[in-house]
C-alpha positions as CSV (number, residue, x, y, z in Angstrom):
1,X,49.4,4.3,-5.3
2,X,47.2,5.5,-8.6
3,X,50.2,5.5,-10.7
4,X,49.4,1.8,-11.8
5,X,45.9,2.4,-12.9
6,X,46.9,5.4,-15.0
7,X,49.7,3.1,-16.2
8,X,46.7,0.9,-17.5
9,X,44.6,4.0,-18.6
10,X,47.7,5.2,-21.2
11,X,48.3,1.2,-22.3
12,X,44.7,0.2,-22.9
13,X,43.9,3.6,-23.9
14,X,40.3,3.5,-21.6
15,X,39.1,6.2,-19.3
16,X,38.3,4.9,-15.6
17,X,36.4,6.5,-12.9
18,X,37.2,5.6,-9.5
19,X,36.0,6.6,-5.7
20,X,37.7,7.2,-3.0
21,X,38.3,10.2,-0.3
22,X,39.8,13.2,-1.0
23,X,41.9,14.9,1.5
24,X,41.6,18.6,0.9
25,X,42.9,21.8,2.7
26,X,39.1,22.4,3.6
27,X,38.2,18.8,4.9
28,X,37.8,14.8,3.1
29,X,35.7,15.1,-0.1
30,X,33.8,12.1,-1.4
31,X,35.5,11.8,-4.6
32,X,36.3,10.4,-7.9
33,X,39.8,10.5,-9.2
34,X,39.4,10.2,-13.3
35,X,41.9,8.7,-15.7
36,X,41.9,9.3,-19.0
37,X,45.0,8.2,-21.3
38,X,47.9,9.8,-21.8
39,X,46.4,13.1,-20.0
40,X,46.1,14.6,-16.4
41,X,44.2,13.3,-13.8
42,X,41.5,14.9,-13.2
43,X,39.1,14.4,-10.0
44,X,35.3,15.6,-9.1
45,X,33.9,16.2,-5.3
46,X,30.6,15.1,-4.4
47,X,28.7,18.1,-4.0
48,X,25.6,17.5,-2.4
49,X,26.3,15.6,0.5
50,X,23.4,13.1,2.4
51,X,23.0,13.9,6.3
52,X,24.7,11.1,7.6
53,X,28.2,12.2,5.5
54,X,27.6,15.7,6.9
55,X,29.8,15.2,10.0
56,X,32.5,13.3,7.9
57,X,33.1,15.0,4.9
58,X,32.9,18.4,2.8
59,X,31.2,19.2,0.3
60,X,32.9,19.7,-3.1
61,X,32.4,22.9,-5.2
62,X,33.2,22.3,-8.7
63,X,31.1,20.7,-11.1
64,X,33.4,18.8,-14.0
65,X,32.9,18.0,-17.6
66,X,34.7,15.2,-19.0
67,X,35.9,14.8,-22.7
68,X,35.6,11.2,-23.5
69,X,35.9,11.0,-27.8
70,X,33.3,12.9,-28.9
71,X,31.3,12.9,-25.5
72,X,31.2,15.4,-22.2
73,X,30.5,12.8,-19.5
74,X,29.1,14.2,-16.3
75,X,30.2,12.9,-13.1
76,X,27.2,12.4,-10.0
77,X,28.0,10.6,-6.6
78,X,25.5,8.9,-5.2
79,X,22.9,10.9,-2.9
80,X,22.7,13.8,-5.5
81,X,22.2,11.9,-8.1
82,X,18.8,11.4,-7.3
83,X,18.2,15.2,-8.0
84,X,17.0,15.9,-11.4
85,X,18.4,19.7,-11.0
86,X,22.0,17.5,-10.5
87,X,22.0,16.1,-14.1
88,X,20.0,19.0,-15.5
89,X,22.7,21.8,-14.4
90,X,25.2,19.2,-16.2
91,X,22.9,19.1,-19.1
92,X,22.8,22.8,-19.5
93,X,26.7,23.0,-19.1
94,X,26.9,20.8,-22.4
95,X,26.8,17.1,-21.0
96,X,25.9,13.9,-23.4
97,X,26.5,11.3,-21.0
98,X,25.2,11.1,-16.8
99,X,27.6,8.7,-15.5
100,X,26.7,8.0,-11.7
101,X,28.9,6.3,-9.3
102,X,26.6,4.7,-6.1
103,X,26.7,2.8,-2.9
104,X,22.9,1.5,-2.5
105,X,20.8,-1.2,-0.6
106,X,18.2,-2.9,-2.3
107,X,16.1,0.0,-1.5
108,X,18.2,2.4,-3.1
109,X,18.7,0.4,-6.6
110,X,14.5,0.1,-7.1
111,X,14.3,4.4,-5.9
112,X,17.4,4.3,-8.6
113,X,15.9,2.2,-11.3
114,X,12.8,4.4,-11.2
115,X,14.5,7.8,-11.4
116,X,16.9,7.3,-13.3
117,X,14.9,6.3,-16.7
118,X,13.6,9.3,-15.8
119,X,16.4,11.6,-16.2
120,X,17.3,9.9,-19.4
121,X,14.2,11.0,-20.9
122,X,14.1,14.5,-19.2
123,X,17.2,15.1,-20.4
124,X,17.6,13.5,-23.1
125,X,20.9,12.0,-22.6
126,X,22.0,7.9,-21.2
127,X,22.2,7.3,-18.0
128,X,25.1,4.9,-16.7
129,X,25.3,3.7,-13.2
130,X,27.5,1.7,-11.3
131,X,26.8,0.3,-7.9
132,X,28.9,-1.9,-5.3
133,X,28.2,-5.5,-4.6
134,X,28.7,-7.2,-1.2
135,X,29.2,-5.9,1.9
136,X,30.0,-2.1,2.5
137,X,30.4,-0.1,5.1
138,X,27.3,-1.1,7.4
139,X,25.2,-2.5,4.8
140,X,25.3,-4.7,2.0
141,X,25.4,-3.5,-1.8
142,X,22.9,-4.7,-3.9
143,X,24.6,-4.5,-7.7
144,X,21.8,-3.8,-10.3
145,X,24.8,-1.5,-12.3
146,X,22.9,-0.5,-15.4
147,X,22.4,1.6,-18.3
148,X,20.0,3.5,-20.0
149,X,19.5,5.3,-23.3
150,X,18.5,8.8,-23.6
151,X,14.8,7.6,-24.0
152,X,15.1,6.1,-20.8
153,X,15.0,2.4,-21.9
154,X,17.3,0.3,-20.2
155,X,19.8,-1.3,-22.1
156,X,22.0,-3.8,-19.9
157,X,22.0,-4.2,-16.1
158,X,24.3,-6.6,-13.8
159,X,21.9,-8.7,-11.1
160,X,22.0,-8.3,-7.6
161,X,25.0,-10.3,-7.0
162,X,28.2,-10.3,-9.4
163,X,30.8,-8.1,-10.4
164,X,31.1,-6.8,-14.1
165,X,31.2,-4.2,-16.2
166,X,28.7,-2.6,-18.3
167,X,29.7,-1.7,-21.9
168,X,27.6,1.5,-23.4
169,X,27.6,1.9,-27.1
170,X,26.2,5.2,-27.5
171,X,26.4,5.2,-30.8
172,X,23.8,2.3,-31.7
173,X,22.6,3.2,-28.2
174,X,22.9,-0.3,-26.5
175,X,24.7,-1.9,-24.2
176,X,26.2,-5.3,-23.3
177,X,26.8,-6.6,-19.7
178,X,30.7,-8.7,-19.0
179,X,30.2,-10.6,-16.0
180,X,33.7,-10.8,-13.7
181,X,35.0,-14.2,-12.9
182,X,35.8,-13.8,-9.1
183,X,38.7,-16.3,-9.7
């Protein structure tokens, strides 16, 4: 069923993170598949899981580096993202970029856009995060996808409401926001 999106990956020659469970030998993992062009898939495990996801899933083991150009992008899921010791570990292992993958209420985004700044200027390295719009699950996402710089500044973010993407230039270190037209 992934086949097309690495189809696009190889054409477009883009990397795309996506989430999605991941049936293992030892249990379901909270996970995110990665496709980069013309090159395996790779996938990373959440590895700090939140009490509620305790009785669902396991927790993965294995943190992952990804080579994106010139960049080693580190992958966090949600819950332990809002560890600094998540990103820092990354940051020791040789990580550039924190690129976080979320599911928050409103409540969430404004804990999220007050840590994460942080970790950016901690660490030293930009901060992008992507949240889920709309209903999910038994509560409604609340957007706010954003990016920061590795002073902490933020660069783009998407409101509250709409689909998009985020663009990071890490190079001139900013960032521009593409709304999605839902039609």
């Amino acid at each position: 069923r992934l086949d097309p999106l690495q189809a696009a990956c190889d054409r477009l020659g883009i990397t795309v993170a996506v989430g999605l469970p991941l049936p293992t030998p030892d249990g379901i993992r909270i996970g995110m598949p990665i496709f980069c062009p013309e090159a395996p898939r790779q996938a990373y495990a959440k590895q700090r899981l939140h009490d509620d996801e305790l009785p669902y899933f396991t927790p993965g083991h294995q943190a992952l580096l990804l080579e994106v150009g010139e960049h080693r992008v580190a992958p966090a899921i949600c819950y332990e993202s809002m560890f600094l010791a998540h990103a820092a570990v990354a940051r020791e292992r040789g990580a550039d970029l924190y690129l976080v993958s979320v599911a928050k209420t409103a409540k969430g985004i404004r804990e999220g856009y007050a840590h994460y700044p942080e970790v950016a200027r901690e660490l030293g390295m930009p901060v992008l995060m992507a949240n889920c719009v709309g209903p999910a699950d038994t509560f409604i996402g609340a957007g706010g996808s954003a990016a920061w710089d590795s002073q902490g500044h933020l660069l783009a973010s998407l409101d509250a409401h709409s689909e998009g993407l985020i663009v990071l230039d890490t190079r001139s270190a900013s960032a521009i926001t593409l709304p999605l037209d839902p039609y």
